[in-house]
C-alpha positions in Angstrom: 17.4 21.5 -17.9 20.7 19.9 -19.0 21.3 16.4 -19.7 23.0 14.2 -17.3 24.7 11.4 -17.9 24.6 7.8 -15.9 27.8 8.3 -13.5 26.4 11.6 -12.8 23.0 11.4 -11.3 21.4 10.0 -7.9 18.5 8.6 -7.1 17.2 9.4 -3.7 14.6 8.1 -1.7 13.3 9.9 1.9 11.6 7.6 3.7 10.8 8.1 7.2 7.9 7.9 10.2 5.3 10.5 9.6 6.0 14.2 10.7 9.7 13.0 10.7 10.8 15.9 8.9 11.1 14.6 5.5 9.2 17.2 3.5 11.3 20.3 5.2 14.0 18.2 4.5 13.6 18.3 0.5 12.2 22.0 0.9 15.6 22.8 2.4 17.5 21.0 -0.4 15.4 23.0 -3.3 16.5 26.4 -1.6 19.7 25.6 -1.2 20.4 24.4 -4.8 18.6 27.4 -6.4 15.3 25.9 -7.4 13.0 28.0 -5.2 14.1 31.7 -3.6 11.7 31.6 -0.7 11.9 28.4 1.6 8.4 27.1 2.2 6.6 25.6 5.2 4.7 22.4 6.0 2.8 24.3 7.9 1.8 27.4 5.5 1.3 24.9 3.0 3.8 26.4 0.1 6.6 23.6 -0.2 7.6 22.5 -3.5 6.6 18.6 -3.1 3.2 19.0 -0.3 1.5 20.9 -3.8 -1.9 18.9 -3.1 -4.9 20.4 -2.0 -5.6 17.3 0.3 -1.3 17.8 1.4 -2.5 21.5 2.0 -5.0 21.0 3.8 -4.2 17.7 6.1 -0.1 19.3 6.4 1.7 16.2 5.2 2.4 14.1 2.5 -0.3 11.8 0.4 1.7 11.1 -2.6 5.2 10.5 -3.4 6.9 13.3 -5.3 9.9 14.2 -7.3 12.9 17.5 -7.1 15.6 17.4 -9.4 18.3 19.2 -7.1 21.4 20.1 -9.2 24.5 20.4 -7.0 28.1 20.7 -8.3 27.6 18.8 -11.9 25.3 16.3 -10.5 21.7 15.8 -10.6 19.9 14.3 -7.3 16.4 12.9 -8.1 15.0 13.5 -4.9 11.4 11.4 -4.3 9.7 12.5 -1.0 7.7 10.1 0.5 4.4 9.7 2.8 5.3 8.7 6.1 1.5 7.6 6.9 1.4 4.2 7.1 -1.9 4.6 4.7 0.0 5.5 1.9 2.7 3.0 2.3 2.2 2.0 -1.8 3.4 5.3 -2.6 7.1 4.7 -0.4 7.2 1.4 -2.3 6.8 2.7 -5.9 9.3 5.4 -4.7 11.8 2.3 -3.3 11.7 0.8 -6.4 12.7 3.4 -8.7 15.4 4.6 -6.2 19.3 3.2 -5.8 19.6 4.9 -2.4 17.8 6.4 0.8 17.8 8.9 3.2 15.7 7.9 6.3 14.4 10.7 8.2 14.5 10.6 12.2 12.7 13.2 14.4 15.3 13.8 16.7 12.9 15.0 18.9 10.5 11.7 19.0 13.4 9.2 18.1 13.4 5.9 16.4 9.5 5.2 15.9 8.0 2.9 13.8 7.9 4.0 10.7 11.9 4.7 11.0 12.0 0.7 11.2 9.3 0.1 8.2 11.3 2.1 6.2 14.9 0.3 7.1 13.0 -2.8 6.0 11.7 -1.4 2.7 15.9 -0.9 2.2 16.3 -4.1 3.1 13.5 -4.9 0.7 15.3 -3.3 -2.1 18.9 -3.3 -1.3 19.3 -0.3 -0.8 22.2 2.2 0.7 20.8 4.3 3.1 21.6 7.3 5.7 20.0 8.2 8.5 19.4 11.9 8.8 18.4 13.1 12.3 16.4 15.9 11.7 15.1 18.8 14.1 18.5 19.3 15.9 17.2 22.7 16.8 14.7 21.8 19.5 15.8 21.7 23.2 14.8 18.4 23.5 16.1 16.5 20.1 18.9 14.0 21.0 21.6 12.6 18.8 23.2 10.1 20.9 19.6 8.3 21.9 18.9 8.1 18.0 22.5 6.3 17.5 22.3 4.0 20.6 18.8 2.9 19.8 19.7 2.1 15.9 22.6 0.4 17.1 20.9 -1.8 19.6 18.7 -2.5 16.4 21.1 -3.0 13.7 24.8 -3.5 14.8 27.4 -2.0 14.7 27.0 -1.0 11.0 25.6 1.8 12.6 28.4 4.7 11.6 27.7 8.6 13.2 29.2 10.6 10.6 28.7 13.5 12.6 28.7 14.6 16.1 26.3 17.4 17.7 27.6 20.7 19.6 24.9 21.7 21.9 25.4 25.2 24.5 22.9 25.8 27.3 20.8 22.7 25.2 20.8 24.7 21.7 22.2 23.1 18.6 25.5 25.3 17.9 27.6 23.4 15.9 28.9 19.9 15.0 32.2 17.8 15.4 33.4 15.8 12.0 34.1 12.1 12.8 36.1 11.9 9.6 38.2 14.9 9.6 38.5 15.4 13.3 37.4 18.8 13.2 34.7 21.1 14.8 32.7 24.1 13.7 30.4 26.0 15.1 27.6 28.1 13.7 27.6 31.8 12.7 23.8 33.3 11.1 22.3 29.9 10.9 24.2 28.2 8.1 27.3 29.6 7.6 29.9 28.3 10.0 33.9 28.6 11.2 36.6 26.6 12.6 36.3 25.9 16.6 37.8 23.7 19.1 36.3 20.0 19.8 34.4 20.2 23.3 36.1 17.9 26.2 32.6 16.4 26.8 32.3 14.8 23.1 35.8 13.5 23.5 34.8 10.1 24.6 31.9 9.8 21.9 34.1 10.7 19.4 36.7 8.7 19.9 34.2 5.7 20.2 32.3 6.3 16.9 36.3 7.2 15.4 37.0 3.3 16.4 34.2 2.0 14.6 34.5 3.7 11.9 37.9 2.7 11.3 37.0 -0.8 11.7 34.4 -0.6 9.3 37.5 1.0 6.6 39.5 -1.7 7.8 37.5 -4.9 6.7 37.1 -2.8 3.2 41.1 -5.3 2.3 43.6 -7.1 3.8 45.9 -4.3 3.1 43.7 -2.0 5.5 43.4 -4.5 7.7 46.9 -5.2 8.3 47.4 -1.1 8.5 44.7 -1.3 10.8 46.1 -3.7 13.0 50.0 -2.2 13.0 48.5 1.2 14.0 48.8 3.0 10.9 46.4 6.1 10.2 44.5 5.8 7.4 44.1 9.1 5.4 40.5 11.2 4.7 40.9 10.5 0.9 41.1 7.0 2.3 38.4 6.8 4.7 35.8 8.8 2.2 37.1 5.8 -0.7 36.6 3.1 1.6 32.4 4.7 3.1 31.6 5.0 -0.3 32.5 1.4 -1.2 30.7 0.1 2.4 27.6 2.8 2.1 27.3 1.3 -1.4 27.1 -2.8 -0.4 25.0 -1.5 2.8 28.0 -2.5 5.6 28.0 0.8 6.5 25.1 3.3 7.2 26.3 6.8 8.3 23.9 9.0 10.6 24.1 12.7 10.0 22.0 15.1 11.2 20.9 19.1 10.5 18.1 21.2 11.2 16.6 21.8 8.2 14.2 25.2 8.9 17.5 26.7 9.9 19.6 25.2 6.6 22.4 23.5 9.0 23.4 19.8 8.5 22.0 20.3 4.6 25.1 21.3 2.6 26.7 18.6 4.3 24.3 15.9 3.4 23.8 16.7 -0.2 27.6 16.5 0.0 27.6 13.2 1.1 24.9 11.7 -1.3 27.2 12.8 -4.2 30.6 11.3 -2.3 28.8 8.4 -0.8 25.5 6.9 -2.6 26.0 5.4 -5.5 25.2 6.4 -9.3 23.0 3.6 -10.8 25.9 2.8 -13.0 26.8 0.7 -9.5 23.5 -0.8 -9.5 21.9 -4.2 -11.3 18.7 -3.8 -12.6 16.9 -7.1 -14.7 14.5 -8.5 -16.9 13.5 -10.9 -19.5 13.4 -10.5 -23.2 10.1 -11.6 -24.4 11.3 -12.3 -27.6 14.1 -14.7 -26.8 13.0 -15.4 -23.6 16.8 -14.4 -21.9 17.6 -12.5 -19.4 18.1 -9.0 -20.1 21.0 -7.6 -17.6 20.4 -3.8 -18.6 22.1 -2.7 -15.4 22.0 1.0 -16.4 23.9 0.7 -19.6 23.7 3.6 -21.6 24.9 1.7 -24.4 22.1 -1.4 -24.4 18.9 -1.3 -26.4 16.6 1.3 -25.0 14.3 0.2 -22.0 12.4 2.0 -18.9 9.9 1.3 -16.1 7.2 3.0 -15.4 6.9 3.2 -11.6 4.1 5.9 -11.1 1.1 7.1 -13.1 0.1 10.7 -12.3 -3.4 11.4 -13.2 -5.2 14.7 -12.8 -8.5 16.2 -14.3 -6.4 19.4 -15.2 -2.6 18.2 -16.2 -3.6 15.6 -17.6 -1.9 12.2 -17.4 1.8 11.5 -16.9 3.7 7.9 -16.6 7.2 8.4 -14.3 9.5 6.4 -15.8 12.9 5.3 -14.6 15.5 4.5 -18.2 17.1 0.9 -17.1 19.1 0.9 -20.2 19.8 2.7 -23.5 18.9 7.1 -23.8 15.5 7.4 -24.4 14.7 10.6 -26.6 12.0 12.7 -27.8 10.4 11.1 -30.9 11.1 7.8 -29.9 8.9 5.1 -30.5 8.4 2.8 -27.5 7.1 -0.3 -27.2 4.9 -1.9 -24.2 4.8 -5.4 -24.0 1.9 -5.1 -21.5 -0.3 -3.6 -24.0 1.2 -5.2 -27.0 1.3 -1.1 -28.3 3.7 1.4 -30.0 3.8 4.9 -29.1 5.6 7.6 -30.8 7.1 9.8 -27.5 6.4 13.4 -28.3 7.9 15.2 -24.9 10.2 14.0 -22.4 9.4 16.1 -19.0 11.4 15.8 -15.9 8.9 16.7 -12.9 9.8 19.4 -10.2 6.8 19.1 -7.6 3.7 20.0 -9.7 5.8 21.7 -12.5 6.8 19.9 -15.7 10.6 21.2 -17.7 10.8 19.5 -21.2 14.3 17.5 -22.1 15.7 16.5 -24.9 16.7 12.7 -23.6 17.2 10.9 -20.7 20.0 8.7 -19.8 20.2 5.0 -18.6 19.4 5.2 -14.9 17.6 8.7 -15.0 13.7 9.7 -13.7 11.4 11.7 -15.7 8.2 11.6 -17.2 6.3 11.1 -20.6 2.9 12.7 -21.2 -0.2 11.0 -22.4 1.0 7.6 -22.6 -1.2 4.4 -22.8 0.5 2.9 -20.0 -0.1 1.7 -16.6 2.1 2.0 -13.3 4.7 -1.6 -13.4 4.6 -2.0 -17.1 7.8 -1.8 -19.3 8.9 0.3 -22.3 11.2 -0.9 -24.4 11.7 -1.3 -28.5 9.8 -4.1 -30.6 13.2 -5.4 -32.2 14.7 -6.0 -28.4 11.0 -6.3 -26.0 11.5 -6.0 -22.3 9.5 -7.0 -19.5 11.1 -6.0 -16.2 9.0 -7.0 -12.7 5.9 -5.6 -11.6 5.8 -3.5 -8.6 5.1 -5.0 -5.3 2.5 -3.2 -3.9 0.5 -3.7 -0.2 -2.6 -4.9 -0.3 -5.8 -3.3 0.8 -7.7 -5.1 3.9 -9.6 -2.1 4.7 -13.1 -1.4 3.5 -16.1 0.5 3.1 -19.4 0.7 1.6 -20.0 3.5 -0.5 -22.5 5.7 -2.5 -23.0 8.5 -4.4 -24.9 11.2 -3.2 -26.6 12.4 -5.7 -28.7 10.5 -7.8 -27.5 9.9 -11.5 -24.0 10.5 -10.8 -22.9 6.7 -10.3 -21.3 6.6 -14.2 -19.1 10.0 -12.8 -18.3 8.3 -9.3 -17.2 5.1 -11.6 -15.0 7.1 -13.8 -13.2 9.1 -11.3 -12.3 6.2 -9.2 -10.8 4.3 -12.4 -9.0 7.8 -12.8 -7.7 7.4 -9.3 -6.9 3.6 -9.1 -4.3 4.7 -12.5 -2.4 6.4 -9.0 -3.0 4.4 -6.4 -2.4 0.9 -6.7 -3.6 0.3 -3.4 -6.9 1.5 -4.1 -9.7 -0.9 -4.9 -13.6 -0.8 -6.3 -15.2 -4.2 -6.0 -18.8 -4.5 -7.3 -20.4 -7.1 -4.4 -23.6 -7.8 -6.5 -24.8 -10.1 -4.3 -25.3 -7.7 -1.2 -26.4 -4.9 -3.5 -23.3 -3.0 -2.7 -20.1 -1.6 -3.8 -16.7 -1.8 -1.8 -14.0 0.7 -1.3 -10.9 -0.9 -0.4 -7.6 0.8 1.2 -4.9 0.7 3.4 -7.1 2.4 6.3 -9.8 4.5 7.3 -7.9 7.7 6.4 -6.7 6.5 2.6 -10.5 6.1 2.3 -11.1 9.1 3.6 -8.8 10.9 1.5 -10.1 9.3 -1.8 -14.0 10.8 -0.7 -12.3 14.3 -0.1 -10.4 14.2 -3.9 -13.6 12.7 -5.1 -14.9 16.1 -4.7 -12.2 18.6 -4.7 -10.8 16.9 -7.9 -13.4 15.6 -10.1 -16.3 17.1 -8.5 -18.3 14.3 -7.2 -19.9 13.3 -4.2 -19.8 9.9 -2.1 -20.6 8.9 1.4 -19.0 5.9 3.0 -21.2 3.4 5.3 -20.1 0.3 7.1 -20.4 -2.9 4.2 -22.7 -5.0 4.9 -21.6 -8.6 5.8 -22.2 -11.3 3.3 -24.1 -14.0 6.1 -25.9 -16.8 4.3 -28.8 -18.7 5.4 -29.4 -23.0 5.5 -31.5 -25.3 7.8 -30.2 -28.2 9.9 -33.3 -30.7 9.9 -35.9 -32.0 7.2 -39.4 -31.0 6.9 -42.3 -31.8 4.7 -44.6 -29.6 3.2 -48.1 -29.3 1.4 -48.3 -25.9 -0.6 -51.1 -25.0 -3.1 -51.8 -21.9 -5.2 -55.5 -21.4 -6.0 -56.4 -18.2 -7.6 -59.8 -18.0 -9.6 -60.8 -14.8 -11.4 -63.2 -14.4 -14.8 -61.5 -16.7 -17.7 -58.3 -19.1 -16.9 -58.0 -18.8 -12.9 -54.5 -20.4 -11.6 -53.7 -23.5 -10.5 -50.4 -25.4 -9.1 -50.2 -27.7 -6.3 -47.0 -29.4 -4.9 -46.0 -31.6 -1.8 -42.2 -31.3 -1.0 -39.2 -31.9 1.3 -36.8 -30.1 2.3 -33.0 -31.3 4.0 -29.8 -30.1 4.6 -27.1 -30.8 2.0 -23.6 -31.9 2.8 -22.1 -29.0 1.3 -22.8 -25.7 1.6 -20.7 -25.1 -1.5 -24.1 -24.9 -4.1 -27.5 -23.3 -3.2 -29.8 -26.3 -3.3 -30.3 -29.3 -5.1 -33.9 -30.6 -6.9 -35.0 -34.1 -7.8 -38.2 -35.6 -8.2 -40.1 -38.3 -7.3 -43.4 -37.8 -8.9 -45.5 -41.1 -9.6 -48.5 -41.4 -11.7 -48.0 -37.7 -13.3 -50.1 -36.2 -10.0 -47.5 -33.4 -11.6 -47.1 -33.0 -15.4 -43.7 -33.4 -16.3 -43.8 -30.5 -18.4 -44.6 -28.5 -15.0 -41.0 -29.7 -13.4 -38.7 -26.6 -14.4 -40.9 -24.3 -13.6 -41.1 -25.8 -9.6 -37.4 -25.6 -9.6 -37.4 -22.4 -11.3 -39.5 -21.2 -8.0 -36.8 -22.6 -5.8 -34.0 -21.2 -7.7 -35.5 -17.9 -7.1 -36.5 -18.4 -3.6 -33.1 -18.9 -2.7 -31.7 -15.5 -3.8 -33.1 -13.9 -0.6 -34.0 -16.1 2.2 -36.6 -16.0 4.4 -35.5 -16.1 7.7 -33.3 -12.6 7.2 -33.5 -12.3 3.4 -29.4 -13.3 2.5 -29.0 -16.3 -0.1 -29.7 -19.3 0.6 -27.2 -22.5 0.8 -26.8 -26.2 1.2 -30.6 -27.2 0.7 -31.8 -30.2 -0.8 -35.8 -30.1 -2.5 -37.7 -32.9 -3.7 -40.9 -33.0 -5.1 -42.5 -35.8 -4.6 -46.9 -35.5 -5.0 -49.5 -32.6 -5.9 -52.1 -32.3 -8.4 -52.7 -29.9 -11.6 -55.9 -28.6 -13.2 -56.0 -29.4 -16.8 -57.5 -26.1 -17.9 -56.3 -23.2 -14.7 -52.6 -25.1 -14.5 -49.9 -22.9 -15.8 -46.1 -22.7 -15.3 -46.6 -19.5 -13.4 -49.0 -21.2 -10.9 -46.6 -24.3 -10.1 -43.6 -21.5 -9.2 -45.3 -19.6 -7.4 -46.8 -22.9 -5.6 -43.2 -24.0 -5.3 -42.1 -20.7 -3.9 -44.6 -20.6 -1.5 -43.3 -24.5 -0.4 -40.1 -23.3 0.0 -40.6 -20.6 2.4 -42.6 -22.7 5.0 -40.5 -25.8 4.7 -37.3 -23.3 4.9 -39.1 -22.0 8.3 -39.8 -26.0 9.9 -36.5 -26.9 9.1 -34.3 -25.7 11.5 -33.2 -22.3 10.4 -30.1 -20.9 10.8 -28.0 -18.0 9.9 -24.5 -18.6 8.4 -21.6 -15.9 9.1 -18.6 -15.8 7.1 -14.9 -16.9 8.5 -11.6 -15.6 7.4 -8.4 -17.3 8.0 -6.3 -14.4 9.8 -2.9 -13.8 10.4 -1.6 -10.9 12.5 1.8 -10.0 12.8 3.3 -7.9 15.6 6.5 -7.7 17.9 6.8 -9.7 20.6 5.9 -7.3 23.5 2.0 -7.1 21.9 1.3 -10.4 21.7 -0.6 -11.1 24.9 -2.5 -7.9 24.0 -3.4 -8.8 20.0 -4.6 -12.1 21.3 -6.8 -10.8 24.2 -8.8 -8.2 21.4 -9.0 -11.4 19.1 -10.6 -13.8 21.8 -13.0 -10.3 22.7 -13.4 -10.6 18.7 -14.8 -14.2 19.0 -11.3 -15.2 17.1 -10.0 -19.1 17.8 -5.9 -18.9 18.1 -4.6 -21.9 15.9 -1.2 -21.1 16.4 2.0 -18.6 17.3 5.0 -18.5 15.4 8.1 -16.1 15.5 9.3 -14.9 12.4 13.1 -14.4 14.3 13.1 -10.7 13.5 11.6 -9.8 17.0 7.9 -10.7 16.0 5.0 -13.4 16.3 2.8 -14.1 13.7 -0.7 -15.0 15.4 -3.0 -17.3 12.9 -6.9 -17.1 14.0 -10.4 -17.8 12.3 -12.7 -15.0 12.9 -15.6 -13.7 11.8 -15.3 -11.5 8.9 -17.6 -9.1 10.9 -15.3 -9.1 13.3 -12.6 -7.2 11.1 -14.5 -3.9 10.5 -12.3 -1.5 11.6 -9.6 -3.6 12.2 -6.4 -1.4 10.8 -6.9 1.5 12.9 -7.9 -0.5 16.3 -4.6 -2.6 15.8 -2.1 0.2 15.0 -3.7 2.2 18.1 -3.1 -1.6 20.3 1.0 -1.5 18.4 1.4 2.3 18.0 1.7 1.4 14.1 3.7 -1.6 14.1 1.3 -4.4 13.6 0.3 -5.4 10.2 -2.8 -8.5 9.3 -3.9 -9.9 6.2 -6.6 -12.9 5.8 -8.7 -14.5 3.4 -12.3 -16.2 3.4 -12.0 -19.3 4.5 -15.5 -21.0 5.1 -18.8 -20.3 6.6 -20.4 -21.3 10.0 -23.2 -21.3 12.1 -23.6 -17.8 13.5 -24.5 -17.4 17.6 -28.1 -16.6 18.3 -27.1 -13.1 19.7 -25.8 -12.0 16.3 -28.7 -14.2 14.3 -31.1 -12.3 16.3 -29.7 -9.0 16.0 -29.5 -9.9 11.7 -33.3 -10.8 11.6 -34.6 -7.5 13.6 -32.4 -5.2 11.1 -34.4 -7.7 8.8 -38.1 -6.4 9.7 -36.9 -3.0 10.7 -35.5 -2.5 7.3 -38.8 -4.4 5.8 -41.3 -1.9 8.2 -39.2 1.2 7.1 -40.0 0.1 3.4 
């Protein structure tokens, strides 16, 4: 592959709802610029980016990947984009390497949620962006619902560069807001001249008005020509969109049907003429070294730096760090420094990825996406040299609510499971393992059911290795709200030494729940050997690991020791702990016991219109609303306590409640008393599990 300089290459993002279109869309761009002779389908599971076996096999997109399209003398680094809301970490990496988007409406389904996620990861980002209305060749896809609705959302920035022809409700053709012209088309793509329909007339000249406008506020001088009547000239118009596209005052809307190759020419056309090259685009960091600001900006002429803003990791290609250059030309042999790591690395191939497949270059400029192999490196860290060290910001990635309990299934295979996942949290920075020793279990944490799901299947397709997901169990604790008083000894007598250890105790509640328990004594006349003192609160330090009304750990209990009696000869340390253990159990038992459930602190954030419904499921939930705010963008933020047992299952039942467009977080916040319904239910699982043994 050539080398391209700064001014001459693009950085594209599709973002979009899922099943949008985005993946056809990038298909339809590879065929057209040469890279593939056969276009592929979603469907049949042969596109250039969907190269997964999971993307395969589920038909649509898991992880975000990259297509160099060369058209005219310009590369487009195209990154295509999950639309599932499960794999939202993988749009965000994507957003942060790009300097422009193309946002993908069905315009069959219209504006749907994940249209409006992805115009607020722009936002997000800065970024320029275009709406593409995709699917123009189905009967029922509209254009003019699609531009009303985004208008009603987002203003009059809203710019149709395009307008749809549609005979006996097929998609023949399209009318050109800029040049005033129609065509119509012949064989699918090609097309010829034709006359604008009467029925568009009024559109057009509505969408010709705004447009104008938008040119206008570009300078006084326009404005004033605006005002006088004068007519401003395409060369004109196409200066002033890419100078409003580029500060995001304008967003045009075009549209195509990609299977049929119409509306695609014309877009890749307007990504060149309209998006800007990352020459036009700030970038930042610090040098470590003189702690300054580093503006690198996409200077080709600055000390060499780059981000890497996805890891690639598979058992069979091997590792590979996508980097984006901020500043300099970074070439092969290059040694690279990472401040992260506090390493050097000599570079010995510079790859530019094209779906699955890897073409070695020689260098890549300031602003340009490729990849180096084998690199000790990790997703957000920054490459840079050791006499000018940059450190640019870490990637902000979601953060995984959802969980699950897992296992693997064969026995002996735990070390395998262990690697693999490490393998595959390199990728996916919204993928977590979290070792919960004090439940015996391990935790599987994701953006939802299905990102968990997904990880099991390329457990086994990928590295071979088996797990099965459970529901976690719930981390309750156990205390006792009123004192009791206890006698306990241990008598055992067998040929030689027999055993002896005899203690009289009480037990209370402690203020805080915030230790396990607290010992003192109050022994008098040495009825207990001093000597035998640790090994009694070594019995209770024990006894509270697994307590004995349901067998979770114990909190918040106060033990004193205040009488008993030893045997000079059968007395032993074992005897007085196993004396004090037995204590503890019956005076745990007379004092009141009671269950403890956790408590997070929630906060749930959905548009207005789902409020009354969010808050109903959290008062089913045994949630307590402490408050409602809006967040003026159309939404209320909810805050509630609730159970943390509460929250199982949580992300899918509130994006079926929103249709997507809710999103929670929360965090523990204390523990409290659980009702006797779910105490009950937590001590028969107790026996059952303890009769099944």
């Amino acid at each position: 592959m050539n080398v391209y300089t700064t001014d001459k290459i693009r950085n594209v993002v599709i973002l979009g709802h899922g099943g949008a279109g985005k993946t056809s869309l990038v298909e339809s761009m590879a065929y057209l610029s040469g890279i593939t002779s056969r276009l592929g389908n979603v469907a049949e599971g042969n596109t250039l980016s969907d190269f997964d076996k999971e993307e395969i096999k589920r038909k649509f997109s898991i992880s975000t990947t990259m297509v160099p399209i060369i058209w005219g003398d310009t590369k487009i680094n195209v990154l295509d984009t999950p639309g599932y809301f499960d794999f939202a970490g993988e749009a965000e990496e994507a957003a942060a390497a790009a300097d422009a988007a193309i946002i993908v409406v069905n315009g069959k389904n219209g504006v749907e949620v994940g249209t409006q996620k992805a115009w607020d990861l722009c936002e997000k980002y800065k970024l320029p962006r275009t709406f593409y209305v995709s699917n123009m060749d189905f009967d029922n896809a509209s254009f003019r619902e699609v531009v009303e609705t985004l208008t009603e959302l987002y203003g009059k920035k809203i710019a149709p560069l395009h307008l749809p022809i549609r005979e006996n409700e097929k998609f023949v053709g399209y009318v050109n807001v800029v040049k005033m012209a129609a065509r119509r088309y012949v064989n699918k793509q090609e097309k010829v001249e034709c006359e604008i329909p009467d029925y568009l007339q009024d559109y057009l000249e509505s969408y010709r008005e705004n447009l104008m406008e938008a040119v206008a506020e570009t300078s006084e001088e326009f404005m004033d020509r605006y005002f006088s009547g004068d007519e401003f000239t395409e060369a004109e118009i196409m200066a002033a969109l890419h100078t409003n596209v580029a500060d995001c005052s304008i967003v045009p809307v075009t549209m195509g049907a990609s299977l049929n190759l119409q509306g695609i020419m014309i877009l890749l056309d307007d990504i060149i003429n309209y998006m800007p090259s990352p020459e036009k685009r700030k970038i930042a960091g610090v040098n470590m070294k003189t702690k300054e600001v580093f503006e690198a900006d996409y200077n080709f002429a600055k000390a060499k730096s780059a981000f890497v803003w996805k890891t690639i990791v598979d058992p069979f290609i091997g590792k590979y760090s996508m980097i984006k250059v901020a500043s300099g030309v970074i070439k092969n042999d290059d040694v690279l420094y990472n401040e992260a790591k506090d390493s050097e690395e000599r570079i010995n191939k510079l790859y530019v990825m094209e779906g699955s497949k890897t073409i070695e270059v020689k260098e890549l400029h300031a602003g340009d996406i490729g990849a180096i192999g084998k690199l000790n490196a990790s997703t957000g860290d920054t490459l840079s040299t050791k006499a000018t060290p940059i450190a640019y910001g870490k990637i902000d990635a979601p953060v995984p609510y959802t969980y699950k309990r897992f296992r693997a299934k064969v026995k002996g295979e735990e070390d395998k499971v262990s690697q693999a996942l490490a393998k595959m949290a390199q990728e996916d920075l919204t993928m977590r393992v979290v070792n919960d020793g004090e439940n015996r279990q391990t935790l599987l944490y994701g953006l939802g059911d299905q990102h968990l799901d997904i990880i099991a299947s390329k457990l086994l397709t990928k590295y071979k290795v088996d797990i099965e997901l459970e529901k976690p169990k719930v981390a309750f604790r156990e205390t006792i709200r009123k004192s009791s008083d206890v006698d306990s000894k241990y008598k055992k007598q067998s040929g030689g030494h027999g055993q002896y250890g005899h203690v009289k105790m009480r037990f209370s509640p402690l203020d805080t729940l915030d230790k396990p328990y607290e010992f003192e004594q109050e022994v008098v006349g040495g009825a207990v050997p001093k000597n035998y003192f640790p090994a009694v609160e070594k019995g209770i330090q024990d006894s509270t690991q697994k307590g004995p009304l349901a067998g979770y750990p114990v909190v918040g209990v106060k033990a004193v020791l205040y009488d008993g009696s030893y045997h000079p000869v059968d007395s032993s340390e074992m005897a007085f702990k196993t004396a004090a253990s037995q204590a503890f159990k019956k005076g745990f038992m007379e004092a009141g016991p009671v269950l403890l459930e956790p408590i997070a602190s929630l906060k749930v954030t959905v548009p207005d219109k789902f409020t009354g419904d969010v808050m109903g499921d959290l008062n089913k939930k045994r949630g307590r609303i402490l408050g409602m705010n809006p967040d003026h963008k159309g939404n209320t933020i909810i805050e509630a306590d609730i159970p943390m047992s509460e929250l199982y299952g949580y992300s899918t039942q509130l994006r079926s409640m929103t249709g997507g467009s809710g999103s929670y977080s929360y965090e523990f916040a204390r523990y409290e008393q659980a009702p006797n319904d779910v105490q009950e239910r937590e001590i028969a699982a107790r026996q059952k599990a303890e009769e099944e043994a």
